[in-house]
C-alpha positions as CSV (number, residue, x, y, z in Angstrom):
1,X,0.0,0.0,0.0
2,X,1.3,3.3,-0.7
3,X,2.1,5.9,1.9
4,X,-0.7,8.7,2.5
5,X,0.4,11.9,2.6
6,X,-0.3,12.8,6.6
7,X,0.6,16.2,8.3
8,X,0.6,17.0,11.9
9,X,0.4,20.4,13.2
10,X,-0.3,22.2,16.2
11,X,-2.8,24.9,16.2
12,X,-3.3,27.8,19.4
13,X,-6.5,28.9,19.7
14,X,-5.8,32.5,20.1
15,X,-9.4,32.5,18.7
16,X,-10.7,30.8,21.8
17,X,-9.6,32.1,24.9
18,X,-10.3,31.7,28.1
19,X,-11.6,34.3,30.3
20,X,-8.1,34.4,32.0
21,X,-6.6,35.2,28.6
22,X,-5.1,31.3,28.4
23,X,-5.4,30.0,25.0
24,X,-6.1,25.8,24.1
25,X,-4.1,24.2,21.7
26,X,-5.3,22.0,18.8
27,X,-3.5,19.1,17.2
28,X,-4.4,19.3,13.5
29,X,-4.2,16.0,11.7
30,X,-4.6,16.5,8.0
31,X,-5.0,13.4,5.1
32,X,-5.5,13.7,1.4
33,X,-6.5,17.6,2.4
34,X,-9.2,16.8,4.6
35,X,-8.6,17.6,8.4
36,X,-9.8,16.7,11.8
37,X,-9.0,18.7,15.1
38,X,-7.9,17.6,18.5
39,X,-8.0,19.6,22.0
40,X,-4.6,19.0,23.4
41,X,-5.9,17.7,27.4
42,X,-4.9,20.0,30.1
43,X,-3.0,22.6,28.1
44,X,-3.8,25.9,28.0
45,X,-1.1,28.8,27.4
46,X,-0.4,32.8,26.9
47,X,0.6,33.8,22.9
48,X,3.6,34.5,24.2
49,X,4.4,31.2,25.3
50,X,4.0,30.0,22.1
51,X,6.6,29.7,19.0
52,X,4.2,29.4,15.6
53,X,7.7,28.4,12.9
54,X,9.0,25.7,15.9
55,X,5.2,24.5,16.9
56,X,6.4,24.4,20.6
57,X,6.1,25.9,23.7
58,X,8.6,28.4,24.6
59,X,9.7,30.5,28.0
60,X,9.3,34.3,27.9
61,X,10.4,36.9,30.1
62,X,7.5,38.7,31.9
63,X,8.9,42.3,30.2
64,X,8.9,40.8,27.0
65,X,5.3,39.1,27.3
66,X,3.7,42.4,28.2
67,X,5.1,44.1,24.7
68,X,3.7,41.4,23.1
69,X,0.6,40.7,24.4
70,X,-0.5,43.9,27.2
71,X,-3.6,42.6,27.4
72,X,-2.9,39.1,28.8
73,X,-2.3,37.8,32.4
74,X,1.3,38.0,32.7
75,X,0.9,36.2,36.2
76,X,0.5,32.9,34.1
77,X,3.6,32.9,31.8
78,X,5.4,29.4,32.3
79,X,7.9,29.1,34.2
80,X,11.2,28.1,32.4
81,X,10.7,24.5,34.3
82,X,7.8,24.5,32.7
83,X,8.2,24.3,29.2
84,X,9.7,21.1,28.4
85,X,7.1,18.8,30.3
86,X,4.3,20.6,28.2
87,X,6.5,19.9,24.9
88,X,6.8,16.3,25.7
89,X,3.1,15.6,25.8
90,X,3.1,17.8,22.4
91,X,5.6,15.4,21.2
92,X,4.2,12.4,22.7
93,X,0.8,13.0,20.8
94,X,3.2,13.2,17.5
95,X,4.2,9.8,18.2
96,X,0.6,8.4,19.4
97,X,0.0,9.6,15.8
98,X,2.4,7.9,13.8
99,X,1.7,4.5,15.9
100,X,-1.8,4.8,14.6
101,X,-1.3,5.4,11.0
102,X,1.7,2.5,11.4
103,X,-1.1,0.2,12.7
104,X,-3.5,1.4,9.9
105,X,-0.9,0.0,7.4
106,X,-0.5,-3.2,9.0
107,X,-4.4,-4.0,9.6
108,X,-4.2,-2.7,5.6
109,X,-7.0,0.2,6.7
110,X,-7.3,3.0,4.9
111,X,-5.8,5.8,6.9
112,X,-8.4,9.0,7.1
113,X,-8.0,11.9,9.2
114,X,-11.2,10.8,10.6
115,X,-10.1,7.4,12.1
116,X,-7.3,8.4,13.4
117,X,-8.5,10.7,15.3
118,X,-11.2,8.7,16.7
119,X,-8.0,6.0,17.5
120,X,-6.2,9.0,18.9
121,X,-9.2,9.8,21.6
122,X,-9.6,5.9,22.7
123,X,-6.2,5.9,23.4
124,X,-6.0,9.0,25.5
125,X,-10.0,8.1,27.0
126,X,-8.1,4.8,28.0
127,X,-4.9,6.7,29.9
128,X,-7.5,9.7,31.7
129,X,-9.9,6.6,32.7
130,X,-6.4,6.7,33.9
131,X,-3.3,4.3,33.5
132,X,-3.2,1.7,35.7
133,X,-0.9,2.9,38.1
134,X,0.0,-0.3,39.6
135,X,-0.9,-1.1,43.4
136,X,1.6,1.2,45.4
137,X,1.1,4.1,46.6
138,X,3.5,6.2,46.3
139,X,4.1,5.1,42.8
140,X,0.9,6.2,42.1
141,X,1.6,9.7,43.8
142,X,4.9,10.4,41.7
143,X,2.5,9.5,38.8
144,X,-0.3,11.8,39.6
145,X,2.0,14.7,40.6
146,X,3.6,14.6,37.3
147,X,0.4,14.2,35.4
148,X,-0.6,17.8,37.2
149,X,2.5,19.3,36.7
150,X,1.0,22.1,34.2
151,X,-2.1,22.3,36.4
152,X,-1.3,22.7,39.7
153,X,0.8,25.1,41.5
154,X,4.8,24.1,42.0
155,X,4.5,24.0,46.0
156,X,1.7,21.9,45.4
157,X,3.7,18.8,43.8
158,X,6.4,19.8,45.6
159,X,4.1,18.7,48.8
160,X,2.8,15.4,46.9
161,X,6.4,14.6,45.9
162,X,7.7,14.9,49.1
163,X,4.6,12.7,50.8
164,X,5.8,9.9,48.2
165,X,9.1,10.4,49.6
166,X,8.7,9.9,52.9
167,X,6.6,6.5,51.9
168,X,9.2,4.8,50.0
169,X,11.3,5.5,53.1
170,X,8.9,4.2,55.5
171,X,9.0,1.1,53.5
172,X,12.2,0.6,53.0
173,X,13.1,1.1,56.8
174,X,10.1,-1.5,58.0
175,X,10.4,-3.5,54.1
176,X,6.5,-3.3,54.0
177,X,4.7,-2.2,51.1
178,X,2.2,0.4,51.0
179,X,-0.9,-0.6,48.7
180,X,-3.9,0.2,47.7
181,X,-5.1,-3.0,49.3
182,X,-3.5,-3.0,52.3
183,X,-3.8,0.9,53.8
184,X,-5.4,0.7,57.3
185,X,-5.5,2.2,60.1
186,X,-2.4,0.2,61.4
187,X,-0.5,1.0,58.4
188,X,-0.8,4.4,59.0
189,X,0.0,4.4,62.2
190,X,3.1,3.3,62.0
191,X,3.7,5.7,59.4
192,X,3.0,8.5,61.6
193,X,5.4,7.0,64.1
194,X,7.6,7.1,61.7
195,X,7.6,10.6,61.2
196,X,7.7,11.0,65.0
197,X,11.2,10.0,64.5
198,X,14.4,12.0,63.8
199,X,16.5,10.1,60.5
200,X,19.4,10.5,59.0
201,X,18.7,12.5,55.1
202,X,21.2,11.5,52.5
203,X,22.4,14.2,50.7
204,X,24.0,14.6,46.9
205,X,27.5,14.2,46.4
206,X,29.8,17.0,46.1
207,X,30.5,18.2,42.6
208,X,33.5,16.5,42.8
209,X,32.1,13.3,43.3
210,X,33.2,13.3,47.2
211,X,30.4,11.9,49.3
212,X,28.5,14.3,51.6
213,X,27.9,12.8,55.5
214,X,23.8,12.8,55.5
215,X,22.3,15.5,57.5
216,X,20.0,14.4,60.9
217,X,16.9,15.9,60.8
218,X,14.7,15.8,63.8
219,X,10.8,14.5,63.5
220,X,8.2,15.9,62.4
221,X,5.1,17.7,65.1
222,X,1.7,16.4,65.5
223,X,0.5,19.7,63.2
224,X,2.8,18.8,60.0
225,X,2.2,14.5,60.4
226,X,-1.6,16.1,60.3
227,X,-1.6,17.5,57.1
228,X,0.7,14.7,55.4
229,X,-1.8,12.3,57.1
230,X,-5.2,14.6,55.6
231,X,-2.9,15.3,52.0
232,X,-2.4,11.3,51.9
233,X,-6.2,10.7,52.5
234,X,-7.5,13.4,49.6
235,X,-4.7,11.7,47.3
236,X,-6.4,8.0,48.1
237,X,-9.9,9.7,47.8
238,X,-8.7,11.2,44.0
239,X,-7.5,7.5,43.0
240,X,-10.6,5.9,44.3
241,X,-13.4,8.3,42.8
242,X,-11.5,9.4,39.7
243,X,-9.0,6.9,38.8
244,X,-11.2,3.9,40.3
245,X,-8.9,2.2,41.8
246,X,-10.1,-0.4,44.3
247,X,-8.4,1.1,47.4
248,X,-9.2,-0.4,51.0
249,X,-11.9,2.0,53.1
250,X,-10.3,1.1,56.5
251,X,-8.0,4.2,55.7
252,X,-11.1,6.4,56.0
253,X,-11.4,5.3,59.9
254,X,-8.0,6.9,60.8
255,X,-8.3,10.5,62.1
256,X,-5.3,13.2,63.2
257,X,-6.9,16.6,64.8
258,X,-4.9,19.1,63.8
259,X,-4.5,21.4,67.0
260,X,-3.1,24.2,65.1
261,X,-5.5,26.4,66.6
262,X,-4.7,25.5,70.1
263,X,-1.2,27.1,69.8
264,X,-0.1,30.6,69.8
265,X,-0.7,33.4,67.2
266,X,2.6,35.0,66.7
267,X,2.0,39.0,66.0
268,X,3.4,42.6,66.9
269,X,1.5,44.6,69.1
270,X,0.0,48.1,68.2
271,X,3.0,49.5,70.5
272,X,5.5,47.0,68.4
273,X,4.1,48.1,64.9
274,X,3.8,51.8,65.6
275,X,7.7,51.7,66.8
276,X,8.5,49.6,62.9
277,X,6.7,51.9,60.9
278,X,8.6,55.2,62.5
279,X,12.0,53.2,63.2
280,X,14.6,55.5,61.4
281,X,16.4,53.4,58.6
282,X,17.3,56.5,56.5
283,X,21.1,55.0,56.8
284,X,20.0,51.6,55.7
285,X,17.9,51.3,52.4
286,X,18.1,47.5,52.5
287,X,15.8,47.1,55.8
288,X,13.6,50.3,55.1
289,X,12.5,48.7,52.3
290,X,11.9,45.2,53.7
291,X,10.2,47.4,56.9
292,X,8.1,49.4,54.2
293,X,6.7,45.9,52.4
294,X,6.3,44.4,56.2
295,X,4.4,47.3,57.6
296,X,2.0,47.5,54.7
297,X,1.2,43.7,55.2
298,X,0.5,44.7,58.7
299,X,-1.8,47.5,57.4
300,X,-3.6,45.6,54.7
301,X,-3.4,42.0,55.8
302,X,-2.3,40.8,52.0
303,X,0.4,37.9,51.6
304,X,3.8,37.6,50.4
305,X,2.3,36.1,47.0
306,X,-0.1,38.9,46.8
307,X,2.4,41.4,47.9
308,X,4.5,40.2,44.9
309,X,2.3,40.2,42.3
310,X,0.4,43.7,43.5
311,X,0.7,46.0,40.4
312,X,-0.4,50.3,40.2
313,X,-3.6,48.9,37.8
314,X,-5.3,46.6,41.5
315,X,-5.2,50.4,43.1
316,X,-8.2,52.5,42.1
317,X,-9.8,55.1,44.0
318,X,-7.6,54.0,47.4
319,X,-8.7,50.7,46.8
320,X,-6.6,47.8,46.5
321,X,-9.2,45.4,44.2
322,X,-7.0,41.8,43.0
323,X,-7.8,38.2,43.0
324,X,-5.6,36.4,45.7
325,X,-2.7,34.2,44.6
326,X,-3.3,31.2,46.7
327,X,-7.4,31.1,46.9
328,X,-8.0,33.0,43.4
329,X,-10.7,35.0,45.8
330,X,-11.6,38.6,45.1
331,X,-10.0,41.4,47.4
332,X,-11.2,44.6,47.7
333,X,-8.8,46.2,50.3
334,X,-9.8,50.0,51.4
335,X,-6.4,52.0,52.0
336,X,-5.4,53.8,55.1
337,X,-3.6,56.1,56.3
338,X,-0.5,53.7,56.9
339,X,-1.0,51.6,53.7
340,X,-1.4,55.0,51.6
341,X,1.5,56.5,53.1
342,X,4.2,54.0,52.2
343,X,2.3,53.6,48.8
344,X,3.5,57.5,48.5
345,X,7.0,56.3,49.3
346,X,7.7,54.6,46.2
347,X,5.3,56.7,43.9
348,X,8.3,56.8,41.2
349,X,8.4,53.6,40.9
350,X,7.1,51.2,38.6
351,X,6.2,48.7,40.4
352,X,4.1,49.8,44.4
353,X,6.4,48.1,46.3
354,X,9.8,47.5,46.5
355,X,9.0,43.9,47.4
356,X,12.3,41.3,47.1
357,X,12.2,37.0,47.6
358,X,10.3,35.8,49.9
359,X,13.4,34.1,51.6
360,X,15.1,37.3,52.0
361,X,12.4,39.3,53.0
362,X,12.3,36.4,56.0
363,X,16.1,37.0,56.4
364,X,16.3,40.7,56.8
365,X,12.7,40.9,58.9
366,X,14.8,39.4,61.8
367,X,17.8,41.7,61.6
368,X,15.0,45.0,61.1
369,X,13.1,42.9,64.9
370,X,16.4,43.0,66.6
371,X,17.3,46.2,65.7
372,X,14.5,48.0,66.6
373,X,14.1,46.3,69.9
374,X,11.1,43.6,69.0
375,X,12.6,41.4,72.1
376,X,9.9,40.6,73.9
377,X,10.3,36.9,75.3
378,X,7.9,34.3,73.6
379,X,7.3,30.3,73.7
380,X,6.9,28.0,70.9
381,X,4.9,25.1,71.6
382,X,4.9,22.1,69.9
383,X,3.3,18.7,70.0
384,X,5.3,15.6,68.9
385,X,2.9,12.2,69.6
386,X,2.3,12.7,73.8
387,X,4.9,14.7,74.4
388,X,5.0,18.7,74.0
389,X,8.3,20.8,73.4
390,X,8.0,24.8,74.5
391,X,11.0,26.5,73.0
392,X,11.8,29.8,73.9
393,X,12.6,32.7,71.3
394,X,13.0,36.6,71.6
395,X,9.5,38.1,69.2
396,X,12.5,38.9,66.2
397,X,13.6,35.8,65.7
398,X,10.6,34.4,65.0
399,X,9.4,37.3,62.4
400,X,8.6,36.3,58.9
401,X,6.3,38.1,56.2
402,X,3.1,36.1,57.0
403,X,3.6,37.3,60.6
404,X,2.4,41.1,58.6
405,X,-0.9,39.4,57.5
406,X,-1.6,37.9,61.2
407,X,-0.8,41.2,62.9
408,X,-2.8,42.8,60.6
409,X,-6.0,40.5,61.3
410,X,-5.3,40.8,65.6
411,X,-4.9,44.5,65.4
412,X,-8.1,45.3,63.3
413,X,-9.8,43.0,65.7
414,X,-7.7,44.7,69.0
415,X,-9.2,48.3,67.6
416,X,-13.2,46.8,67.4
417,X,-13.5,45.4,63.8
418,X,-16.3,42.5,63.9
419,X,-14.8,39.7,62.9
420,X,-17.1,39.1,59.5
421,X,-15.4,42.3,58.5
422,X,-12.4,41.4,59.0
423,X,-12.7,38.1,57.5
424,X,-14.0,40.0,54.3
425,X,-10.8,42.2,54.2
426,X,-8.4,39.1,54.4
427,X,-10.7,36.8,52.3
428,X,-10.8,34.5,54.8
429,X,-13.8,31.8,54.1
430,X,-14.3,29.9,57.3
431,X,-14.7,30.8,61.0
432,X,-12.9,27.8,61.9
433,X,-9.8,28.9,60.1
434,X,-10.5,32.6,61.5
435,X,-11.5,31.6,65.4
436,X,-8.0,31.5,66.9
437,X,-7.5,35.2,65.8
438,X,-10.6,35.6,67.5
439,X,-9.3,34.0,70.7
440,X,-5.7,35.8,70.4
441,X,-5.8,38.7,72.8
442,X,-7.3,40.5,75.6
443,X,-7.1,43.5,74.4
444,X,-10.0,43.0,72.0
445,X,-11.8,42.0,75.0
446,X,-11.2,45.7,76.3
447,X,-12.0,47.4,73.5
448,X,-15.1,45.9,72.9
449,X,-16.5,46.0,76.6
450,X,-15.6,49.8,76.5
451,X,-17.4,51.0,73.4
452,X,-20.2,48.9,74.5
453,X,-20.3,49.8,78.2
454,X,-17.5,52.7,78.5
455,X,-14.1,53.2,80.0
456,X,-13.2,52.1,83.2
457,X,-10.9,55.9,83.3
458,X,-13.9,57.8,82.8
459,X,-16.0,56.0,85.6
460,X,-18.1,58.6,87.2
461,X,-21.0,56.4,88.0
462,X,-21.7,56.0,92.0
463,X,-23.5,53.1,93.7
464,X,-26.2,54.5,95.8
């Protein structure tokens, strides 16, 4: 039989968006003139991500994107890690291709842009009614974290991958499997025991091939063996109702409270912040800056993520109005007098804040505590199985970014701010995440009892 002419191409729907300015990609499968088109699964991508002559996905700076394309999201440009797992599913559907027509010739079909298409669906409806992934675990973790790879955020795989980790080593130290079949409640007890206990982590050789003695690393507490234990279970729900795998229910009868909210709520103190934002740093422009981004955390209660990707366009008519990084919620942030006046600050500059890496934001936050005399004595308390560890820490040492967004919710509380508004400033959802902001302080205890009943000071009531 002689060869059809075939072509393969790949198509972006810039004609299609999506209302977040992502665009799908088509594969387009041509025979003899006549085509057929298929939606590429779980790809969708900016313009600028995309190379029309190469017919592949390509990294592009954020500064570069925005010339291009100033209309689109810039906050979902690939990363340059990226770019070559989406390209390998491109390419991988180029081979699925060619399997098909190769088949075609040997069952002497004719090959139409029709049926292979269809093929080209049944094999893809057959790996989404998803591959088998085998009977372990964590294999099938490693699996599924790769398979989300362009969907899901990179901390988020970085937390599956590292739950996968820790089960291959709890079965290598006790040489038990962990299986779909087999996960109980015993089981995962002794995997939380496990965690209770400090290892030994093998690290990577130097570059000069010269091993590296492996690093101790003490156990996990009872709050981060909860949420491995409740990201396990949601992973085993996700193969059971969506992969249908048989997996055993006695998992489902194993419970870990996380007691998060029992422990303490790390934040400055009206006095504390007040004596940050008018610390003098005019001799070092390295910490005034990282005190300018802290303090307007404090006064706004956004996060680091939020704080990065805050642009001039989310502030109109002194109101900050953005979608939150982490819960894709709607803010709508009123400006005050604090907030405004750093905004001022940094006027000239492009971007509203002068806002650096997370890590050495962290870094420099404890250098700025110290300096300015954030000492005050505090206790960190920490459950590992029945036992509890209080570790003592000066406030400074324990200041990070986030700690901007807790003060901020304590302090709006402290001055008489119910806490539904609150919650609607923060775009916090529940009251059960909310209630141990709630249960923080005295001082909102005061405050309320005297706008509702007066100050004790200005007591000039008599008993008679």
């Amino acid at each position: 039989m002689a060869k059809d002419k075939t072509t393969i191409r790949f198509w972006l729907r810039s004609d299609r968006k999506n209302l977040d300015t992502s665009c799908p990609i088509h594969l387009v499968y041509q025979v003899k003139g006549v085509r057929r088109y298929y939606q590429c699964p779980d790809i969708h991508i900016l313009e600028s991500n995309w190379n029309v002559k190469d017919q592949q996905v390509v990294y592009t700076r954020k500064q570069d994107a925005k010339k291009m394309y100033p209309d689109d999201d810039t906050s979902l440009l690939l990363a340059a890690k990226d770019v070559e797992p989406i390209n390998d599913k491109l390419a991988e559907l180029r081979s699925l291709i060619k399997d098909i027509e190769g088949n075609l010739r040997f069952e002497k079909t004719p090959i139409t842009s029709q049926l292979v298409i269809e093929r080209l669906k049944e094999m893809k409806s057959d790996t989404t009614k998803k591959e088998d992934p085998g009977i372990n675990i964590a294999d099938f973790i490693l699996r599924y974290a790769k398979d989300c790879s362009s969907t899901h955020k990179y901390r988020t795989i970085q937390v599956y991958e590292g739950l996968a980790t820790h089960l291959k080593n709890y079965e290598k130290k006790y040489k038990i499997a962990v299986n779909f079949d087999n996960i109980n409640v015993q089981l995962l007890r002794g995997f939380v025991n496990y965690l209770l206990e400090p290892k030994e982590m093998s690290l990577k050789p130097y570059p000069s091939g010269k091993p590296r003695k492996p690093r101790k690393v003490k156990g996990m507490n009872n709050i981060t063996i909860a949420k491995q234990i409740s990201t396990l279970k949601t992973l085993l729900k996700i193969a059971r109702t969506i992969y249908k795998i048989n997996v055993n229910p006695d998992y489902q009868d194993f419970k870990v409270a996380r007691k998060d909210s029992n422990f303490e709520v790390l934040t400055l103190t009206n006095e504390e912040f007040l004596t940050l934002f008018n610390f003098d740093l005019s001799d070092n422009k390295k910490l005034e800056k990282v005190r300018d981004v802290f303090c307007f955390s404090c006064a706004t209660g956004l996060r680091y993520s939020d704080l990065a990707q805050l642009k001039r366009e989310h502030i109109q008519h002194n109101t900050i109005r953005m979608t939150a990084a982490k819960t894709g919620q709607r803010l709508d942030i009123p400006l005050n007098p604090y907030s405004l006046a750093i905004l001022e600050k940094y006027k000239d500059l492009h971007a509203p804040l002068p806002v650096i890496s997370g890590q050495k934001t962290n870094k420099y936050l404890k250098e700025l505590g110290e300096l300015a005399g954030i000492d005050a004595p505090v206790e960190k308390v920490r459950e590992y199985g029945i036992s509890k560890k209080a570790i003592p820490f000066k406030k400074y040492e324990l200041m990070s970014i986030h700690m901007g967004r807790r003060t901020f919710t304590t302090l709006s509380l402290e001055k008489g701010m119910a806490p539904q508004e609150v919650m609607a400033l923060t775009g916090h959802t529940t009251f059960k995440a909310f209630k141990r902001y709630v249960d923080v302080t005295n001082e909102r205890k005061k405050t309320v009892m005297a706008k509702a009943w007066g100050e004790v000071n200005d007591n000039k009531l008599k008993v008679v």
